[in-house]
KEKE-3310 file (N, C-alpha, C; in steps of 0.2 Angstrom, whole numbers, plus 5000, padded with zeros to 4 digits):
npx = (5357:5357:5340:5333:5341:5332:5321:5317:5322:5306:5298:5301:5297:5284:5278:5279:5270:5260:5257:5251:5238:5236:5227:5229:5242:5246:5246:5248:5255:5252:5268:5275:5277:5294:5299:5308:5321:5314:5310:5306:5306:5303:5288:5286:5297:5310:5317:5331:5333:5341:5338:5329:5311:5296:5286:5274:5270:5261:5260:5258:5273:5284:5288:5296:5295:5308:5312:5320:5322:5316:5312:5311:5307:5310:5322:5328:5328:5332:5322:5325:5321:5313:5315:5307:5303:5285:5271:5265:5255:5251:5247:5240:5250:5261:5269:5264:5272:5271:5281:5290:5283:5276:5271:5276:5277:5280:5287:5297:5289:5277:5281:5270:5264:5260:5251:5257:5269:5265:5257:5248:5240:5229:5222:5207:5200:5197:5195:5197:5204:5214:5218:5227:5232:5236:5244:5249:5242:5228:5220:5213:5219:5211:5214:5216:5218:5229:5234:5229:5223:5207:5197:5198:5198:5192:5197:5196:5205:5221:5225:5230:5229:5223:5209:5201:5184:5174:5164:5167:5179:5189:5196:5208:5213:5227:5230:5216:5212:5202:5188:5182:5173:5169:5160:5168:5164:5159:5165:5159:5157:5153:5150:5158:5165:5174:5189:5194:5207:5222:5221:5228:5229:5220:5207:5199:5187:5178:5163:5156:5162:5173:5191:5199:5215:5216:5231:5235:5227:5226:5217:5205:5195:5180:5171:5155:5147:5135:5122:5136:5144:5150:5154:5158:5171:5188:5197:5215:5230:5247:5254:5248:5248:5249:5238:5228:5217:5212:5202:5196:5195:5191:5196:5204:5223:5233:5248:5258:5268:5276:5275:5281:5271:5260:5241:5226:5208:5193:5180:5167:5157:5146:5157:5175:5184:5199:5207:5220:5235:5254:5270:5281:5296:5306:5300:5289:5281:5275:5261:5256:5245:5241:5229:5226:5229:5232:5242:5253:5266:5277:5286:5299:5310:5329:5335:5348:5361:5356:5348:5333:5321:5309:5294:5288:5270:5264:5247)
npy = (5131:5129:5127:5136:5148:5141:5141:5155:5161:5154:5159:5173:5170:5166:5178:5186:5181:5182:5194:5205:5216:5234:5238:5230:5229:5222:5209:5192:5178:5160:5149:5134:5119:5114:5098:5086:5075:5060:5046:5033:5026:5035:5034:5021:5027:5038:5053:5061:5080:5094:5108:5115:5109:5119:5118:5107:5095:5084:5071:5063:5065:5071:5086:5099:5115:5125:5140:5146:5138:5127:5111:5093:5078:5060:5064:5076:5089:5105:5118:5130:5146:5163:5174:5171:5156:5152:5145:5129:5120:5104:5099:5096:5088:5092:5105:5120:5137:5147:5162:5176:5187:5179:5166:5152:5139:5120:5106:5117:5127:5140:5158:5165:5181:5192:5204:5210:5204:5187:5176:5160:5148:5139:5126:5118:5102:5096:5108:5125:5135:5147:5150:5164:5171:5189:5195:5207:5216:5212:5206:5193:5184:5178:5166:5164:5147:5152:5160:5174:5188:5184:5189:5199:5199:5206:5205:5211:5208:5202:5190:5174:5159:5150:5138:5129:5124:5119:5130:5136:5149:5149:5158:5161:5171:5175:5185:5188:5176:5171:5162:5166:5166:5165:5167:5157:5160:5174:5182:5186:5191:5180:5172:5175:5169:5170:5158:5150:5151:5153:5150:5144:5136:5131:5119:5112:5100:5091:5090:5104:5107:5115:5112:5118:5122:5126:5131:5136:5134:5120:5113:5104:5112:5111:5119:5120:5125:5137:5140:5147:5139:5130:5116:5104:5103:5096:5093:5091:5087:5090:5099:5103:5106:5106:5101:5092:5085:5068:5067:5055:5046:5051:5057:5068:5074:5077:5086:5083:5093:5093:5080:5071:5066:5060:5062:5054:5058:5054:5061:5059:5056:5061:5067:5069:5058:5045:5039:5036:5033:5041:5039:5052:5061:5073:5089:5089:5099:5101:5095:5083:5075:5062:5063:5052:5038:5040:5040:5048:5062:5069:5082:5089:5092:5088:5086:5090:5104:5111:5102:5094:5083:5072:5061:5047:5041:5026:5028)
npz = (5786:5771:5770:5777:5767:5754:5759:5761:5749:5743:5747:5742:5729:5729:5735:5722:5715:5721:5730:5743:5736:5734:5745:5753:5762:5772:5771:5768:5761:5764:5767:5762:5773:5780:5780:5785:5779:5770:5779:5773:5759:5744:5735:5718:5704:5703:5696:5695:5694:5689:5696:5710:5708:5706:5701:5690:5677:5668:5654:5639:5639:5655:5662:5671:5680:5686:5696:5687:5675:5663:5660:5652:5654:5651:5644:5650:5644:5644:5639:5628:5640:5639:5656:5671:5675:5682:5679:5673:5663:5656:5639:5623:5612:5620:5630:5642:5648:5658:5659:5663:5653:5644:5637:5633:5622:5625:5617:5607:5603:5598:5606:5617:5616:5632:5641:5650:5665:5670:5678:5686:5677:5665:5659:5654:5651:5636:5628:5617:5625:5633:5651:5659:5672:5676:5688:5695:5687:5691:5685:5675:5659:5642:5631:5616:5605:5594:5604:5603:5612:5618:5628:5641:5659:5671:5688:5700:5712:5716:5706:5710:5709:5697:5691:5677:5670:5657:5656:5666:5674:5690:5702:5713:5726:5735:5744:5751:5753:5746:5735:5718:5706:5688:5673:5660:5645:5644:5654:5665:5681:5693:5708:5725:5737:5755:5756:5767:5778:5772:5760:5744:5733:5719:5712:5698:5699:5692:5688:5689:5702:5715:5719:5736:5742:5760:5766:5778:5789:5786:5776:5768:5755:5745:5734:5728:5712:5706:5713:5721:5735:5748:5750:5756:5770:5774:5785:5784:5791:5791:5784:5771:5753:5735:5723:5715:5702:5695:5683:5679:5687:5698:5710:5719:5721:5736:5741:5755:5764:5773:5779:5770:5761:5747:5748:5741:5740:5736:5731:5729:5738:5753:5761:5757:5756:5761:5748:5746:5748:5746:5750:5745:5740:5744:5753:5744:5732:5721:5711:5698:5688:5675:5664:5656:5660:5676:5682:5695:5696:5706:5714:5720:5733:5731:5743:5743:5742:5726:5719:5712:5715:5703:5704:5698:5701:5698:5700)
capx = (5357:5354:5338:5333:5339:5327:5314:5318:5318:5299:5294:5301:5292:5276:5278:5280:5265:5252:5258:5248:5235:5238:5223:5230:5250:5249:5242:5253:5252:5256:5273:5277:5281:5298:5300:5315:5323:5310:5311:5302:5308:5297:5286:5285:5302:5313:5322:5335:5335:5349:5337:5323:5304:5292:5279:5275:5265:5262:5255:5264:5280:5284:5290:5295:5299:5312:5312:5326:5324:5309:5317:5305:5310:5315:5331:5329:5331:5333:5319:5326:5315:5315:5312:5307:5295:5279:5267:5267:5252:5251:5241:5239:5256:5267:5267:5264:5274:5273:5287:5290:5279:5275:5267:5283:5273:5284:5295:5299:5282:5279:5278:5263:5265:5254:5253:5261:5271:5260:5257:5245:5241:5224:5217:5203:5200:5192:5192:5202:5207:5218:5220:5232:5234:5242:5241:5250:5235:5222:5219:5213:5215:5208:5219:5214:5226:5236:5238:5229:5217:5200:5196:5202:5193:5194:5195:5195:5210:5226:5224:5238:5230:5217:5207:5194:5180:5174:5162:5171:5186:5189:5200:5210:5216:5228:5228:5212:5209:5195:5188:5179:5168:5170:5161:5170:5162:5157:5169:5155:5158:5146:5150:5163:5165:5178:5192:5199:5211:5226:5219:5235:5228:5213:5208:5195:5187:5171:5153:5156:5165:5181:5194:5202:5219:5218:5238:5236:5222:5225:5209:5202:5187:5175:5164:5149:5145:5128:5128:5146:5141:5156:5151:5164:5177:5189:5204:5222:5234:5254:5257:5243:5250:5245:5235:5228:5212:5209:5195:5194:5194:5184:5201:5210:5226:5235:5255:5259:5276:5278:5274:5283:5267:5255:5237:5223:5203:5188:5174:5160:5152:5146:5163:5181:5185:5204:5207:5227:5243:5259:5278:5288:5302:5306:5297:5282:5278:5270:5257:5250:5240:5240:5221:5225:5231:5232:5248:5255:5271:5277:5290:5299:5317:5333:5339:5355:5362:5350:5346:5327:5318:5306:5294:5282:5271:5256:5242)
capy = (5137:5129:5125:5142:5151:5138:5144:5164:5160:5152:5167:5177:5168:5167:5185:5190:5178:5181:5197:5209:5222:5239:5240:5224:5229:5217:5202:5186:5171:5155:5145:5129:5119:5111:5091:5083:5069:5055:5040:5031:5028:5036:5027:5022:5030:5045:5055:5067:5084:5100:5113:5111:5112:5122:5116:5099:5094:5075:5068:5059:5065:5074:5091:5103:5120:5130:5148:5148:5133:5121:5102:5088:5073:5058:5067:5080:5091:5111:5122:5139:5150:5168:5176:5167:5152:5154:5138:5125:5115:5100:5102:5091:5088:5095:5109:5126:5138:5156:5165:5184:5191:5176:5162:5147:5130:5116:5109:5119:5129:5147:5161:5172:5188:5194:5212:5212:5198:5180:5170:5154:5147:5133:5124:5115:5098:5098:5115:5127:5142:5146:5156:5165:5176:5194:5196:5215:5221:5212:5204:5185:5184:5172:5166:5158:5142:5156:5165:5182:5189:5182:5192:5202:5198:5212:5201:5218:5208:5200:5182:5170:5153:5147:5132:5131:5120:5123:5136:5143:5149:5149:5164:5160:5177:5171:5189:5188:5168:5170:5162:5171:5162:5169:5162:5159:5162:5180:5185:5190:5191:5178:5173:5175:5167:5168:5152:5147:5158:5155:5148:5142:5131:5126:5114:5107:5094:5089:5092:5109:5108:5118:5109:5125:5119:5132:5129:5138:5129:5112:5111:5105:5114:5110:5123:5117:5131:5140:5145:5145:5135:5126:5108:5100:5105:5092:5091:5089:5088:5088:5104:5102:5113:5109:5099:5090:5082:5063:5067:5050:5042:5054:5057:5073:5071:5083:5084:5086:5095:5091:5073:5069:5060:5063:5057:5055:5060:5053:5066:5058:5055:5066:5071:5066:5048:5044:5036:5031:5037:5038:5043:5054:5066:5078:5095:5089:5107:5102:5087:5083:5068:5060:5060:5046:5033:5041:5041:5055:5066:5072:5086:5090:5093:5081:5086:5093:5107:5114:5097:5092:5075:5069:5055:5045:5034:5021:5026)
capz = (5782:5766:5771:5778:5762:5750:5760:5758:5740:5742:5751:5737:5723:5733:5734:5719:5711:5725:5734:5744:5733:5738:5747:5757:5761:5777:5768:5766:5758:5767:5765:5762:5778:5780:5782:5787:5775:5770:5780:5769:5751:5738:5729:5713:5703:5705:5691:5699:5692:5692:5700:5715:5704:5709:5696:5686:5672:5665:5648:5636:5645:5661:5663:5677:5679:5692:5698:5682:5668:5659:5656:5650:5655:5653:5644:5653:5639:5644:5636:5633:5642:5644:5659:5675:5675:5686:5679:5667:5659:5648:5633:5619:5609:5624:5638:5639:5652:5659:5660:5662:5651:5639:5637:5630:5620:5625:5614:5604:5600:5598:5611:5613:5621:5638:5641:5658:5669:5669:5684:5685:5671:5666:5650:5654:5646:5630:5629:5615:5627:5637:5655:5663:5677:5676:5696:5697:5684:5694:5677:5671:5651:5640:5624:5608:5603:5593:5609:5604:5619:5615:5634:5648:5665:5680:5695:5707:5717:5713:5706:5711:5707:5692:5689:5676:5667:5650:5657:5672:5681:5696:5703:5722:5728:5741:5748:5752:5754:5744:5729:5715:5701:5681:5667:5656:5638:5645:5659:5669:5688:5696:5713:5726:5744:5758:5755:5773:5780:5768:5752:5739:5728:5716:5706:5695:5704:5690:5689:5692:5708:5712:5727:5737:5748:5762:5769:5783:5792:5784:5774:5760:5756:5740:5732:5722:5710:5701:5716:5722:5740:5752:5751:5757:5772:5778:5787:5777:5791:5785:5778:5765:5749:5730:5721:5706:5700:5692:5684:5675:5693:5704:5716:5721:5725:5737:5744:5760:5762:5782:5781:5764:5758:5746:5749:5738:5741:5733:5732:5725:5744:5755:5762:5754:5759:5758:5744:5742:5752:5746:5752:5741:5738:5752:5751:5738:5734:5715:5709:5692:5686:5670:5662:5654:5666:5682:5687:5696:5697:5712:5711:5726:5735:5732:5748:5744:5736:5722:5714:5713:5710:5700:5703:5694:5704:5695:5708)
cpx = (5354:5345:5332:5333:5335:5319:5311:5316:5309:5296:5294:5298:5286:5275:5275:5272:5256:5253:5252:5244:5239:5233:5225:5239:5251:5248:5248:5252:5256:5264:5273:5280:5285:5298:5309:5317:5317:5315:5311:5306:5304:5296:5287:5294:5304:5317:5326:5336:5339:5345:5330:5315:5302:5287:5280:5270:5267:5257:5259:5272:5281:5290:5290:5297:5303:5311:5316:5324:5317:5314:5312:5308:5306:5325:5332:5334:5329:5329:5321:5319:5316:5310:5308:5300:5290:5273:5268:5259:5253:5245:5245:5246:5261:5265:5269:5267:5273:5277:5288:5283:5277:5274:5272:5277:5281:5283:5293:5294:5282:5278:5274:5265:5258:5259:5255:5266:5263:5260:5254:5242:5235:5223:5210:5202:5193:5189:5198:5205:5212:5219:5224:5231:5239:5240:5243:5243:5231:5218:5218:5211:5214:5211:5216:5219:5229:5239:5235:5225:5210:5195:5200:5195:5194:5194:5192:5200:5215:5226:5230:5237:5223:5216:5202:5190:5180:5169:5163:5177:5186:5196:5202:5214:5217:5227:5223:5208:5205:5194:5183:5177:5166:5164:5165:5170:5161:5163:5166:5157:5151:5147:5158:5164:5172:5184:5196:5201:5218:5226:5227:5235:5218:5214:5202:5192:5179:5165:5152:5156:5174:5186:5198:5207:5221:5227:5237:5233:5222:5221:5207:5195:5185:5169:5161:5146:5137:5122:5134:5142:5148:5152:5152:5168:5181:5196:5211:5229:5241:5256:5255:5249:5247:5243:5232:5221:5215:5203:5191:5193:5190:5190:5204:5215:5232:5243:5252:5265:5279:5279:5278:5278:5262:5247:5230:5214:5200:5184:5169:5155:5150:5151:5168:5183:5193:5206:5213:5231:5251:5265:5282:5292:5300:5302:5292:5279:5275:5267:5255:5248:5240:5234:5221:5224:5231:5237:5250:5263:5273:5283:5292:5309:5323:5336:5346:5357:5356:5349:5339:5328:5310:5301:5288:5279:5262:5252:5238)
cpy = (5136:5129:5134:5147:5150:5142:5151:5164:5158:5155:5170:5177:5168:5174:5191:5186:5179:5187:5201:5213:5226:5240:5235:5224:5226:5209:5199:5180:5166:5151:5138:5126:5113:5103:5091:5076:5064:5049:5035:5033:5029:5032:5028:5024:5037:5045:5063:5072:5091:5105:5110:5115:5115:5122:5108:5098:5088:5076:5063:5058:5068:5080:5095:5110:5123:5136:5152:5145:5131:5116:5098:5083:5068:5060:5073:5088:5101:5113:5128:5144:5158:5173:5171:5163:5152:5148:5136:5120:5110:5100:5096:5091:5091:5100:5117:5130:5146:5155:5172:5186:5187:5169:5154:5139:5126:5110:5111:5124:5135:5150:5166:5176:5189:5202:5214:5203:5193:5178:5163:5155:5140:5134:5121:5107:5099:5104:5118:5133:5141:5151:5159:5173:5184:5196:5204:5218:5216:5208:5194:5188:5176:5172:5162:5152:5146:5159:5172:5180:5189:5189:5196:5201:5202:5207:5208:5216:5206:5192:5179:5164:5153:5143:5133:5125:5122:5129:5141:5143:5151:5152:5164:5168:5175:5180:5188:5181:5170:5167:5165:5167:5165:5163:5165:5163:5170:5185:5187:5187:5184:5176:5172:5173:5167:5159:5149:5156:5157:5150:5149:5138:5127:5121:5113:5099:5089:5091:5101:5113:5112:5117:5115:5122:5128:5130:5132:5135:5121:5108:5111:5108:5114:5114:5118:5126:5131:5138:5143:5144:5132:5119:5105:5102:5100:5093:5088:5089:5086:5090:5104:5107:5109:5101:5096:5084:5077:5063:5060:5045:5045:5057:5062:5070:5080:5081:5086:5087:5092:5083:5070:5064:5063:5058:5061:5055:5059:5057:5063:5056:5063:5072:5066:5061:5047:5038:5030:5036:5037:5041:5046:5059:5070:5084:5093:5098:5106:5094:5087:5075:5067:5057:5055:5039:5033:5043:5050:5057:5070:5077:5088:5093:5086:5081:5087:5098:5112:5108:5096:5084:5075:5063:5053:5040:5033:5021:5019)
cpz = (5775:5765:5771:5770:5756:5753:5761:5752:5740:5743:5746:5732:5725:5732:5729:5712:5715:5732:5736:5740:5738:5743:5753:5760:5766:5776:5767:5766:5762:5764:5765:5769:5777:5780:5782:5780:5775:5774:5777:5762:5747:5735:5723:5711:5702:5699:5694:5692:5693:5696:5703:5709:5707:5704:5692:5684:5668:5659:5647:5638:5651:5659:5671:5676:5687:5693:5690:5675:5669:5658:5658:5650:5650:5650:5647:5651:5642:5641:5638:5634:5644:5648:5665:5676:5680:5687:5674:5667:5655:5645:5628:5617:5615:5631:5639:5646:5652:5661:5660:5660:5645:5642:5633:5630:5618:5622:5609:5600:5600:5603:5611:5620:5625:5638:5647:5661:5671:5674:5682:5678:5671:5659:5652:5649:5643:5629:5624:5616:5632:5644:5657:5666:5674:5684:5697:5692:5689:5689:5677:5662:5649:5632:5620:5608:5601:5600:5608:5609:5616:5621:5636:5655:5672:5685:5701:5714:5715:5714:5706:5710:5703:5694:5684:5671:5661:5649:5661:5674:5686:5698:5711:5721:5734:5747:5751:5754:5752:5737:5723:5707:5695:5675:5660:5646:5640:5645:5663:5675:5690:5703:5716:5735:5749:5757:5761:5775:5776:5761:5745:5732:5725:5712:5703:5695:5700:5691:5693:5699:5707:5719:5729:5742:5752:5769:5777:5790:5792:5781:5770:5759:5746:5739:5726:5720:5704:5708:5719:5731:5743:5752:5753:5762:5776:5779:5786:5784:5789:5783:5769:5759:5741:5730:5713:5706:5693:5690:5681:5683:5700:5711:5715:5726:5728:5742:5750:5763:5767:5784:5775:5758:5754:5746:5744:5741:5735:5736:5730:5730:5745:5759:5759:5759:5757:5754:5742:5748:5748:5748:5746:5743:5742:5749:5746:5736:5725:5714:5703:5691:5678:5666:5660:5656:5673:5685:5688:5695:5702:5710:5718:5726:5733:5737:5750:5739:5733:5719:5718:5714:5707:5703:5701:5698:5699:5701:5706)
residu = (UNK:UNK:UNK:UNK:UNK:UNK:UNK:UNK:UNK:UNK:UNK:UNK:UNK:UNK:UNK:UNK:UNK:UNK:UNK:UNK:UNK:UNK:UNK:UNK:UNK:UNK:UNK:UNK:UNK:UNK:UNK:UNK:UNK:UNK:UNK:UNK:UNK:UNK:UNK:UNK:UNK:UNK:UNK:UNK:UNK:UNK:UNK:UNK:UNK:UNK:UNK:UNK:UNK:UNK:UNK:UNK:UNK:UNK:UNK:UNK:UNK:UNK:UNK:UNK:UNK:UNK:UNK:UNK:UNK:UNK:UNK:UNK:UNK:UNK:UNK:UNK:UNK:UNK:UNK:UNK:UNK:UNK:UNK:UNK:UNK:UNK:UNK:UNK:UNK:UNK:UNK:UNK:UNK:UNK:UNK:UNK:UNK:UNK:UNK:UNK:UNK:UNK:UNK:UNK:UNK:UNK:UNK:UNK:UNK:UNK:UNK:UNK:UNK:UNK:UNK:UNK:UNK:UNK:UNK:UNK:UNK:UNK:UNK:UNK:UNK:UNK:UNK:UNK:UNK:UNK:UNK:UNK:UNK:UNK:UNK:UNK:UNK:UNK:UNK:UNK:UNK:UNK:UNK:UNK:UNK:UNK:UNK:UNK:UNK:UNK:UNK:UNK:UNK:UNK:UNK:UNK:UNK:UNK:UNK:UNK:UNK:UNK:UNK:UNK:UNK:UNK:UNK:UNK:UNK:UNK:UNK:UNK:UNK:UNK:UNK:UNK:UNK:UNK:UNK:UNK:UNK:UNK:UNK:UNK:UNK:UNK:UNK:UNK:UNK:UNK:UNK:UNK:UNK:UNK:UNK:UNK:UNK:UNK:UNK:UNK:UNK:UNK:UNK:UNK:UNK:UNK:UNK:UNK:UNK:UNK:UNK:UNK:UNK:UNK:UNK:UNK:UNK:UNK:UNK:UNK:UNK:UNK:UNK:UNK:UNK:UNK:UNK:UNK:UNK:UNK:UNK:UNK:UNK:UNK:UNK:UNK:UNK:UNK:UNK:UNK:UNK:UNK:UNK:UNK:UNK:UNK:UNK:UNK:UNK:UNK:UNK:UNK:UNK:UNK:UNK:UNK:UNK:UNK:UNK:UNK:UNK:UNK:UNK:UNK:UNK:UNK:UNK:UNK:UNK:UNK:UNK:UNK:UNK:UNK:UNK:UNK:UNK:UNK:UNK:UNK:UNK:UNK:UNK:UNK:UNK:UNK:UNK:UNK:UNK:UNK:UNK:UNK:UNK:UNK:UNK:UNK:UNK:UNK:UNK:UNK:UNK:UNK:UNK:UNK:UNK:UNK:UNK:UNK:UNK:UNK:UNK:UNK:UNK:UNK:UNK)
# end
């Protein structure tokens, strides 16, 4: 039962970050698929926290967010947040979260106002902007460091996951599996390609590449852009779901919710080459990478209750 109703919840948040357009009212985004307990003990270390994550962001320290709360480990210090978290980056000095209708710089930093309910959420490295999604307007804006609206970007569908370089974003419309190619300095539209059949996850994968996890099919697929091109398609079975680029080492690394594992792809061939594997924390359902040194952060179930885990592993 408990089990069941986590994954009612998941639906609901999916729903409400990446539901249907009107023009699409049968459209639905993939879910997350179940695993059983880890047989296998997670690599690396685990920090048990009070509610299951559904996001995770690494630098200097590691952070999660729940459907409810922000806590920044290792104290696992409560950020008050209001209104319900949706994504989380790290950014220089700390980490920045959507929530409702705001934009929260973790710890303790100022909030900047959006003009409707925020979803995903991208910085780029070496880059002073900032993205985010309003998915019911149809909307990507584009923020200053303070936070005012430097942009507004019409997508023409409802965006539910970013990623972006220092010249482009890269717009996944899960209704639509499709992904859609923005520059950034302008906003101008430039190209837009089919992304599988249920496209959930992008990322920023270097040299003007952008990794798309289609969950539905099991597949990682790689556009090369100027023009936007599929480069890349290969095979992810396990209940593929998100994502996260090494770009200091050339390696996407992607969970797999179904297998408990997450594995790593080198892209600098002609097709992604497995790079690393590891076992972690039940339901993996977030990834991030630490530019610095690499390590990852998995974010997943603790398998009982509402308590999450945490875990950090030195790829």
């Amino acid at each position: 039962m408990r089990r069941l109703l986590f994954l009612a919840g998941m639906l609901a948040l999916t729903a409400c970050d990446a539901g249907a357009p009107v023009s699409h009212p049968d459209a639905t985004m993939p879910t997350p698929t179940w695993a059983p307990a880890p047989s296998v003990a997670p690599a690396g270390t685990t920090t048990p926290v009070p509610e299951r994550p559904i996001g995770v962001a690494i630098g200097a320290t590691t952070a999660i967010i729940s459907d409810k709360s922000a806590f920044v480990l290792p104290e696992l210090a409560r950020s008050p947040i209001e209104g319900a978290p949706r994504s989380i980056v790290a950014v220089a000095g700390g980490f920045r979260v959507v929530a409702g209708s705001a934009v929260q710089n973790l710890p303790g930093g100022p909030a900047w106002t959006l003009p409707a309910e925020g979803g995903a959420i991208a910085v780029p490295r070496d880059a002073d902007w900032t993205a985010v999604a309003l998915p019911a307007r149809g909307d990507v804006i584009i923020l200053s460091p303070t936070g005012a609206t430097l942009r507004t970007i019409h997508t023409g569908g409802r965006p539910s996951a970013l990623a972006a370089d220092k010249s482009r974003i890269a717009v996944v419309d899960a209704s639509e599996s499709s992904i859609t190619v923005f520059d950034a300095a302008t906003g101008a539209r430039q190209e837009a390609l089919r992304a599988g059949d249920g496209a959930v996850t992008v990322a920023a994968a270097g040299g003007g590449r952008f990794a798309v996890i289609d969950a539905r099919d099991g597949e990682l697929l790689v556009f090369d852009t100027g023009p936007l091109i599929l480069r890349q398609r290969h095979p992810v079975p396990g209940g593929a779901w998100a994502a996260a680029y090494d770009a200091g080492r050339g390696v996407l690394w992607v969970t797999l919710t179904q297998r408990n594992e997450v594995v790593g792809f080198d892209l600098g061939g002609g097709a992604p080459r497995e790079a690393g594997r590891h076992p972690t924390v039940q339901l993996p359902l977030a990834v991030a990478v630490d530019p610095a040194t690499g390590a990852l952060a998995v974010a997943g179930s603790g398998g009982t209750g509402t308590q999450g885990l945490v875990q950090r592993i030195v790829a």
